[in-house]
N, C-alpha and C positions, 0 to 999 in steps of 0.2 A: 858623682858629678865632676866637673871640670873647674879650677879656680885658676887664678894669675898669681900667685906668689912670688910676693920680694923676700929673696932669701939674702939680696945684701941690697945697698944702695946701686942701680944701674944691672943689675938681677933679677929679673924677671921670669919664670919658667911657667909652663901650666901643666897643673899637677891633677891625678885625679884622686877626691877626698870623699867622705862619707856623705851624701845628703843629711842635714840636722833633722834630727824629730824633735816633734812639738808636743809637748803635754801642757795641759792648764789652760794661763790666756797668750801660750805665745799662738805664732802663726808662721805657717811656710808660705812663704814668696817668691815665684819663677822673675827672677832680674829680667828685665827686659830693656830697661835702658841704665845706663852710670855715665854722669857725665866725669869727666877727666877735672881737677880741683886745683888749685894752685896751693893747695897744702900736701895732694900728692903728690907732685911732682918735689916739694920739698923735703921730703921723706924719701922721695926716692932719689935724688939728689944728694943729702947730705946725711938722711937716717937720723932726723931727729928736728924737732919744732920746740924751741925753748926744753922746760924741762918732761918733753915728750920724747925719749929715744928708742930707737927702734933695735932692738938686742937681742932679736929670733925672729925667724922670717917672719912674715906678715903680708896679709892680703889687702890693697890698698880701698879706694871708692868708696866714696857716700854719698854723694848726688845721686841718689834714685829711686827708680819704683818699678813697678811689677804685677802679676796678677796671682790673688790669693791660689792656691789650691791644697790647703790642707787647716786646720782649723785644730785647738786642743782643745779639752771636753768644756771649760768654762768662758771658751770665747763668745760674748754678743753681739759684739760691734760690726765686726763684718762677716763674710761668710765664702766658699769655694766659687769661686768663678769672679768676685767682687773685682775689678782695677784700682790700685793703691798708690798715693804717696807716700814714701816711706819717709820720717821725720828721724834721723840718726842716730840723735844719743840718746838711751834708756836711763831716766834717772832712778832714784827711790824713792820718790815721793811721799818721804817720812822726817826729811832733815827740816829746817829753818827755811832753808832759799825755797824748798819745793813748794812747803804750805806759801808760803808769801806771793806763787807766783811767779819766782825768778827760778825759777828752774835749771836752767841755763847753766846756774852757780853752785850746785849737788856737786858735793865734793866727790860723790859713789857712781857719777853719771859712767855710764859705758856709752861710748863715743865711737861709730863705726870710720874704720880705716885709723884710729889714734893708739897707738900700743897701747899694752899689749891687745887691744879689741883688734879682731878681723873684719873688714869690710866686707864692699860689697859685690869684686871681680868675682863675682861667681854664677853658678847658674842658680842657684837657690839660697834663700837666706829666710835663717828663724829669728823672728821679731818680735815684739812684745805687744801687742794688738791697739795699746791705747795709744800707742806710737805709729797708728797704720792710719791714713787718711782716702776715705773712698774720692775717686774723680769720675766726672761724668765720663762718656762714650767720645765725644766730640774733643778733648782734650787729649794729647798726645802723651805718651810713655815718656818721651823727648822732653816736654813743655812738664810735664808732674816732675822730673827729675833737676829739674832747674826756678822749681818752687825753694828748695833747699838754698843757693846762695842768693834767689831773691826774697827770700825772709831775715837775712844777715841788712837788708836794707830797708826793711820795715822798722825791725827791730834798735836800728842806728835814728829813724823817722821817729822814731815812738819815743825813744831815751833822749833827743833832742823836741821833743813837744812841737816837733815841725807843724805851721800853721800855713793854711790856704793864704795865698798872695806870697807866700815866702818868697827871696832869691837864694838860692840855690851855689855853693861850689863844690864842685866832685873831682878830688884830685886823684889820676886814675882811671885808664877805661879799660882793664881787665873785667873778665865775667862777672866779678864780684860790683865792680864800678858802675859795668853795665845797664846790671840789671837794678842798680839803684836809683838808676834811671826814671826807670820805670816806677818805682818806688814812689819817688818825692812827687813826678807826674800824680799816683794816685790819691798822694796829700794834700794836695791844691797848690807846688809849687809853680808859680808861673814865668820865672828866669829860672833856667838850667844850666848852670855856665860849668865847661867839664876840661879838663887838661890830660893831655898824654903825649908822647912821644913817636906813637906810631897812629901816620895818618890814616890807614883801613879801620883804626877802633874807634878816631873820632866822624867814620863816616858811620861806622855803625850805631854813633851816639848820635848823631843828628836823625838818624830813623826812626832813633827810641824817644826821642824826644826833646835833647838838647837844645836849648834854644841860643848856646853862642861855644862852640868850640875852641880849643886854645894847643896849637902846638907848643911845647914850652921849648924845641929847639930851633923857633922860628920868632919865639914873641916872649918879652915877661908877662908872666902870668896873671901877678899883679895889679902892674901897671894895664893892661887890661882890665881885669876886674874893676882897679877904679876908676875906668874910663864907663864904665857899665853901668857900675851905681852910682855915675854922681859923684865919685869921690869917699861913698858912705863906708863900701864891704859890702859882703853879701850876711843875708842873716843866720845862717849852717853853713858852715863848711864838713863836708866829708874827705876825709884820706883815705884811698884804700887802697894805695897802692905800696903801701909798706918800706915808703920810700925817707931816709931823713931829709932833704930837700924838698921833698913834697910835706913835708907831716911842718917843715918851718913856711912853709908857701903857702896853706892851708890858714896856718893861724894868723898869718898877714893879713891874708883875706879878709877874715870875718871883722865886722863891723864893731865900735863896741857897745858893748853888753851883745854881743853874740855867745853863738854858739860854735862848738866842733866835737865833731864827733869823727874817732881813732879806732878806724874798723878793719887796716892793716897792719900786718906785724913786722917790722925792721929787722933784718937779721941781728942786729945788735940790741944790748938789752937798754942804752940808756944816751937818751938825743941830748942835743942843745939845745936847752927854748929860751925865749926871750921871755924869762920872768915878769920883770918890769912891764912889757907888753899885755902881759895877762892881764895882772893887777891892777895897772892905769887904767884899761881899756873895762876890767870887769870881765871878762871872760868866761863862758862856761865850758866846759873840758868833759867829754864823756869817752867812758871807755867801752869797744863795743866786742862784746863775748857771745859769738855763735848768735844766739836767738832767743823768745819763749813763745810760746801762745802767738804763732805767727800765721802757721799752713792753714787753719781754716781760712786766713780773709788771704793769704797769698793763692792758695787754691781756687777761690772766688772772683779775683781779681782775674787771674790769668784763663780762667772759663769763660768772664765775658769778653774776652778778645780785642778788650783793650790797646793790648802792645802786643807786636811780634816778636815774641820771644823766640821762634822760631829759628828767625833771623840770624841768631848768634851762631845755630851751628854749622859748624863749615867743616867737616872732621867726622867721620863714622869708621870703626874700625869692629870687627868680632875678638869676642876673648882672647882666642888665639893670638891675635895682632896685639894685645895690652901694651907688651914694651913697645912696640911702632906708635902707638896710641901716646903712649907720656913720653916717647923722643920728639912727636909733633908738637906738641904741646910743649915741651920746653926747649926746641929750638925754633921754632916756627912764629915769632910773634909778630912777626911784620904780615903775616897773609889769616891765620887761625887766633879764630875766637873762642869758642867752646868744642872741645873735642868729646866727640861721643863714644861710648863702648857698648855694646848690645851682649850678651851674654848667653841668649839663645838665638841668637843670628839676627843678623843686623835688617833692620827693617824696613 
């Protein structure tokens, strides 16, 4: 079969490699869609994400899904022919975090596209079946591949106990921001107030549901914001744009005894915050790691057609194109939302 391999940072070739076989409860999966990640393009950029470095080539993508067609002797779950979201990282479901539920935090998890794991630029991929999620017929290959970074914002929903009537800040309107969107929408959030720098992402957040936009290189964001509530904050703020201006702008935001939740990652290991700020105001501060127990209700949500997730993609490239695919996607941010890769031809 055919793969995209980073044999450096800005290296991209397509190689051809063995199809995996499956014994037991894994399962083969023909890729049919990978969306393009803002963690790979950081790997492919710089060849490492904190203490993830990338030190032998590697296959990038994990936004995706696919259709079963092989199955090992003790799979039950699903079966040849079945359409799948594929959820990334395999844990062992035998440590502390895994029984508790946080899964997320398996120190053993294998994490597709995170070294040394290979992802998913490929035509096929062997997975671990309780990791495979069936979607209906009516749901797109496209739309199940983008269940993955909109479960990064349930799970951001879920660890701030977000409640119906909430107000809403989303610093960020990258894929990840996006679709968090849609998120806090399915919480019962009913002010959505969202900030970015590029005006096509906050046209795309007023589709998903924003209910007040905020250029931050046209307006403070703040000052805003307290024009919004009164004066009060909003009740969550989200950062997710992994920005230290935004991740101080965020915590201005929230009200106090609010919340914020830190779902992007700063190239640097260590910000400024306004301690005192925390403290006085009472502050709750959560840190947001991937996901757990997300894709059945994000799979659910985006079946009933809710929000156009759609919408995001503006970018389709075949395997072939992989490096054209993460040169869009990280020079292109003023016109490209989510870039897609099809791995058995673009659909």
């Amino acid at each position: 079969m055919k793969a995209a391999v980073m044999n450096k940072p800005f290296d991209i070739e397509i190689q051809e490699v063995p199809v995996p076989e499956v014994q037991g409860n894994e399962v083969l999966v023909k890729v049919m869609a990978v969306g393009v990640c803002g963690s790979d393009i950081h790997y492919y950029e710089h060849g490492k994400i904190g203490r993830y470095v990338v030190e032998k080539p590697i296959i990038l993508g994990h936004e995706c899904a696919g259709i079963v067609v092989e199955v090992g002797e003790h799979v039950t779950k699903v079966k040849v022919g079945d359409r799948v979201a594929i959820e990334p990282g395999i844990t062992c479901g035998r440590c502390d975090y895994c029984k508790e539920g946080r899964y997320n935090l398996c120190p053993d998890v294998q994490f597709l596209a995170t070294p040394p794991v290979d992802g998913a630029f490929v035509q096929y991929i062997k997975h671990r079946e309780d990791f495979l999620f069936s979607i209906s017929d009516d749901l797109s290959y496209e739309e199940a591949a983008l269940v993955e970074p909109f479960s990064v914002g349930i799970h951001a929903a879920n660890r701030a106990n977000l409640k119906p009537g909430s107000t809403v800040a989303i610093m960020g309107m990258g894929p990840v921001g996006l679709t968090a969107i849609s998120a806090v929408k399915a919480f019962g959030a009913t002010k959505i107030i969202v900030t970015d720098l590029e005006d096509n992402r906050l046209e795309a957040a007023k589709k998903l549901g924003a209910t007040h936009v905020i250029n931050v290189l046209e307006q403070d964001p703040n000052e805003v914001i307290r024009d919004i509530t009164d004066g009060k904050g909003v009740d969550v703020a989200f950062e997710t744009a992994g920005n230290p201006k935004a991740l101080q702008s965020a915590l201005k935001a929230v009200k106090r005894g609010g919340k914020m939740a830190i779902v992007g990652l700063p190239p640097q290991d260590e910000i400024a915050l306004n301690v005192p700020l925390i403290a006085d105001n009472e502050l709750d501060i959560f840190g947001i790691f991937r996901y757990s127990n997300t894709y059945p209700q994000g799979i659910e949500f985006l079946q009933s057609k809710n929000v156009d997730v759609k919408s995001l993609i503006t970018d389709k490239f075949s395997l072939e194109e992989t490096k054209e695919a993460m040169e869009r996607a990280r020079l292109n941010k003023k016109a490209s939302l989510k870039v897609m890769v099809y791995p058995n031809g673009v659909l």
